[in-house]
C-alpha positions in Angstrom: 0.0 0.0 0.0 1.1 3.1 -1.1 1.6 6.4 1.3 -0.9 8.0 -0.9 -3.7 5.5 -0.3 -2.3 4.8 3.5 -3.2 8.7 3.9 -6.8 8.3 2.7 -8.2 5.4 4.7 -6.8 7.3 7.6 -8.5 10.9 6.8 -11.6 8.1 6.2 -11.6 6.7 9.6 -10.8 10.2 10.6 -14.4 11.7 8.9 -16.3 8.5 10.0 -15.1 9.0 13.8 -15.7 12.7 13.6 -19.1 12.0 12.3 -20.4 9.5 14.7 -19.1 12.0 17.7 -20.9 14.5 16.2 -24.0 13.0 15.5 -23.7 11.4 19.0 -23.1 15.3 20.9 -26.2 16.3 19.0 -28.3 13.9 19.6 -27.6 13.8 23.6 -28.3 17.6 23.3 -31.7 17.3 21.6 -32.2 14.5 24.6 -30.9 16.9 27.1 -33.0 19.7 26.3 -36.2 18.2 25.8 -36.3 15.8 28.6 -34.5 17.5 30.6 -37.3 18.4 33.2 -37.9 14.4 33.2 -34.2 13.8 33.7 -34.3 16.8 36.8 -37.8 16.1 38.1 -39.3 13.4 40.0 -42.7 13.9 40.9 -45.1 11.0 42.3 -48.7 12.0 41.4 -51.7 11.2 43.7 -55.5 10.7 43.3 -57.9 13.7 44.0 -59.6 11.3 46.7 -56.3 10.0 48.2 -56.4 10.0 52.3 -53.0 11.3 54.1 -51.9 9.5 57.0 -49.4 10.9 59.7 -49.2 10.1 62.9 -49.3 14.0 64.5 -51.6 16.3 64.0 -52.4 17.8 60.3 -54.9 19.7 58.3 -54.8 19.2 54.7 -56.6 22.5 52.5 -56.7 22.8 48.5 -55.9 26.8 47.3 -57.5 27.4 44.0 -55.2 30.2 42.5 -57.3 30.5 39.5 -60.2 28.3 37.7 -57.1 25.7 36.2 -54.7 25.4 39.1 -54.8 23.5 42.0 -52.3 23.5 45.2 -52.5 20.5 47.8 -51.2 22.1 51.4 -50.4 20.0 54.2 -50.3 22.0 57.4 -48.6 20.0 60.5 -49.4 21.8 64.2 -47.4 21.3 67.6 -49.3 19.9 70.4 -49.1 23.4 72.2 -50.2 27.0 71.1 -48.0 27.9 67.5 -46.3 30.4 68.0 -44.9 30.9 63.9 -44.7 28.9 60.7 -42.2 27.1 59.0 -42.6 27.7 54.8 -40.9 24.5 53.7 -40.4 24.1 50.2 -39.2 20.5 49.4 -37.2 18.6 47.1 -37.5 17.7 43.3 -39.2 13.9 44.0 -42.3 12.4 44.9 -44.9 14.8 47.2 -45.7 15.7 50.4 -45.3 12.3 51.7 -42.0 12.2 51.3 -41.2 15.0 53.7 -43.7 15.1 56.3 -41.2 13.3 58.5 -39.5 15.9 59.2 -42.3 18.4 60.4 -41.3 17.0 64.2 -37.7 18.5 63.7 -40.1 22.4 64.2 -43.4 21.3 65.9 -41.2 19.9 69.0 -40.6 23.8 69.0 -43.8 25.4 68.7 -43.6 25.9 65.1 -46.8 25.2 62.6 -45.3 23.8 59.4 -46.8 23.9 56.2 -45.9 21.7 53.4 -47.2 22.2 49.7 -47.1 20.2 46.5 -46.0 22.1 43.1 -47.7 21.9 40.1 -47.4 18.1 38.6 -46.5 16.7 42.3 -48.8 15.1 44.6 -52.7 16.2 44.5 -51.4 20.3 42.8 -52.4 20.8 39.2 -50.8 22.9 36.9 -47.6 23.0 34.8 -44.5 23.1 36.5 -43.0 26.2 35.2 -40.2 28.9 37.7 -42.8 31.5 37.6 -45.9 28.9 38.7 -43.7 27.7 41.7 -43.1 31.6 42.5 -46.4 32.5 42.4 -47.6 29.4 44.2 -44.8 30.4 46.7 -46.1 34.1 47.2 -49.9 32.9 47.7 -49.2 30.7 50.4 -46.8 33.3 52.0 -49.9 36.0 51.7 -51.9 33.3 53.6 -49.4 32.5 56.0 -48.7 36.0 57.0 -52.7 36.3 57.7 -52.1 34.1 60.7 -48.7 34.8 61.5 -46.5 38.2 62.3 -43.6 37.9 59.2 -41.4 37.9 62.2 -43.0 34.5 63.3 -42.4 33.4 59.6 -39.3 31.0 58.8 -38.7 30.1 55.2 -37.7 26.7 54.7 -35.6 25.5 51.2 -34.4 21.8 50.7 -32.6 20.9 47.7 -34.9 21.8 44.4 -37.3 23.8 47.0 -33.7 26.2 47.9 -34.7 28.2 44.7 -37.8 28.5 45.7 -37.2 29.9 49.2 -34.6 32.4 48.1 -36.7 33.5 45.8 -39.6 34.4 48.0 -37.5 35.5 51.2 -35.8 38.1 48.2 -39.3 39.4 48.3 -40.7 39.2 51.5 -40.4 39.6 55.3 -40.1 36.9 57.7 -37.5 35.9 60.8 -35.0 33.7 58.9 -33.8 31.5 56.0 -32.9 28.4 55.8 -31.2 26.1 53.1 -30.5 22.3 53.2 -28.3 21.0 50.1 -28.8 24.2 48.2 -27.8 24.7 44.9 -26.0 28.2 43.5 -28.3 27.8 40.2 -30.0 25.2 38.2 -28.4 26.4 35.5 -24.9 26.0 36.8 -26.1 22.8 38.7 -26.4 21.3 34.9 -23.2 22.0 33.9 -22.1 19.9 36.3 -24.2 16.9 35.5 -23.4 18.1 31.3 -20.5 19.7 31.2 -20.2 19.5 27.4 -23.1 21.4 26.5 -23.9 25.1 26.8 -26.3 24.8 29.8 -26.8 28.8 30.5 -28.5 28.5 26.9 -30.1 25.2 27.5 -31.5 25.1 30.8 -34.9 25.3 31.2 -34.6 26.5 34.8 -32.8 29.1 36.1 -33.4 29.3 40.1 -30.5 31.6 40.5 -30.3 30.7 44.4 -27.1 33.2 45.1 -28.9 35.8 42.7 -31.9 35.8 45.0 -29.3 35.6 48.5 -28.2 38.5 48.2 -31.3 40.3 48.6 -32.4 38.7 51.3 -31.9 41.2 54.6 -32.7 38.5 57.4 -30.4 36.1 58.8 -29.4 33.3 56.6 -28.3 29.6 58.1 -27.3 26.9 54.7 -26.8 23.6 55.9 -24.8 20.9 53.4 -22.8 17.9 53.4 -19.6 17.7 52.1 -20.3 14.0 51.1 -23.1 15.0 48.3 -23.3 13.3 45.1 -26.3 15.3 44.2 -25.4 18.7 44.7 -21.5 19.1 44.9 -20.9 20.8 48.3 -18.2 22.7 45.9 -20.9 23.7 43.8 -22.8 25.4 47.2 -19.9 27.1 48.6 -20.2 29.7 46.0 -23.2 30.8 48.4 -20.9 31.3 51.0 -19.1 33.9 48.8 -22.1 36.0 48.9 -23.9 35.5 52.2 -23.7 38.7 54.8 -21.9 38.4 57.5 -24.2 37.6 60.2 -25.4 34.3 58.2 -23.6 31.2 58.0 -23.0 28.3 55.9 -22.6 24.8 57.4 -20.9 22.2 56.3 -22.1 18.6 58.1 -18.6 16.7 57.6 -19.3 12.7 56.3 -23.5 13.8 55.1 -24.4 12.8 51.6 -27.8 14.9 49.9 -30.9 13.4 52.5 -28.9 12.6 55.6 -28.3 15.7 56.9 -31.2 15.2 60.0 -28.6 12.2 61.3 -26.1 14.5 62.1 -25.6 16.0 65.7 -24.5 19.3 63.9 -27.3 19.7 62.1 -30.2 18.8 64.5 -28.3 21.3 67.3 -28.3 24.1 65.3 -31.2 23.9 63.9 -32.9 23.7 67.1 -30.7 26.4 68.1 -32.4 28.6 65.4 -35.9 27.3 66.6 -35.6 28.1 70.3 -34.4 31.5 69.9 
């Protein structure tokens, strides 16, 4: 075989390589962006009819924002007199169910604690869009503050539901913040997970979480493990760049994303914010 023809089966593997990468990069982009709010969202739906069970006390209510949309609220209540709310905006899978264990950790302390479904999870209708999870956010604030002084008012974010809370403590008044396994933004969080691809462009979501920090004027308490495999606890310390001085970011050495309540550090200084 001549160097000639040597040359041109080469520049052929060459092309046929270069094609099937490319055709490969485009086609787990076109995946990426259209299912990406399957690949980033995890909600269990449940019957209209469907019965909670929990063993403390509860109320469940349905808010009708407008003739479409539905929001499922599950409000948990201490045994004594409440004397605030905790807003607690949870994660990105299944429903209420899934976090109603961890109403005890505020109604030990006197502390109502409502927890809602967004739009697609659970019993809530709707689409699940940023500015339907905002607005869903701000309604159940209004309602909460009809009941409750804003400085009896603690807003709540875990995980997805971070975004959420930073958002709405940015526009409202309440006693404190709190974020467990926050995120910086959902855009930079899938740049992690895609690094290859231009997520600012293609990200769906935004939920700039340190965009929304530093607007927020009350104390501030971020809680995450350095072990997550979810949200990089690299990827949350850029909060900490940003936080005011009185606040304070946590790191709970050896606690992946959903441990967290096993940890002493954790459970102290979160009861340390409660029984202020």
């Amino acid at each position: 075989m001549n160097k000639y023809n040597a040359d041109k089966i080469i520049k052929r593997k060459i092309f046929r390589i270069t094609k099937i990468a490319s055709i490969a990069y485009f086609t787990g982009g076109i995946v990426l962006y259209y299912l990406q709010k399957k690949l980033m969202l995890h909600p269990k739906r449940l019957p209209p009819n469907y019965k909670f069970e929990f063993d403390f006390l509860f109320r469940e209510i349905n808010i009708s924002f407008n003739k479409k949309d539905n929001t499922n609220l599950v409000q948990f209540f201490p045994k004594q007199v409440s004397k605030g709310v905790v807003l607690y905006f949870h994660g990105n899978r299944d429903n209420i169910n899934r976090y109603a264990k961890y109403a005890v950790n505020f109604t030990r302390h006197g502390y109502e604690v409502w927890i809602h479904d967004y739009p697609e999870y659970g019993k809530s209708t709707g689409k699940f869009t940023e500015a339907n999870v905002y607005r869903q956010a701000a309604e159940i604030y209004k309602l909460a503050n009809v009941k409750f002084e804003s400085n009896n008012i603690i807003v709540y974010g875990k995980s997805l539901g971070s975004g959420i809370a930073s958002w709405l403590a940015s526009k409202i008044e309440c006693r404190h913040v709190i974020l467990e396994t926050p995120y910086y933004s959902m855009s930079g969080l899938l740049a992690r997970y895609a690094p290859m691809y231009p997520s600012s462009v293609m990200s769906h979501f935004r939920f700039p979480t340190g965009k929304h920090i530093t607007q927020v004027k009350v104390p501030v308490t971020i809680f995450h493990g350095n072990k997550d495999g979810v949200i990089p606890h690299w990827h949350a310390l850029k909060l900490k760049k940003v936080l005011k001085e009185e606040d304070e970011f946590i790191t709970i050495e050896g606690a992946a994303h959903n441990n967290l309540n096993d940890f002493a550090l954790f459970y102290n200084k979160l009861n340390e914010i409660l029984i202020k």
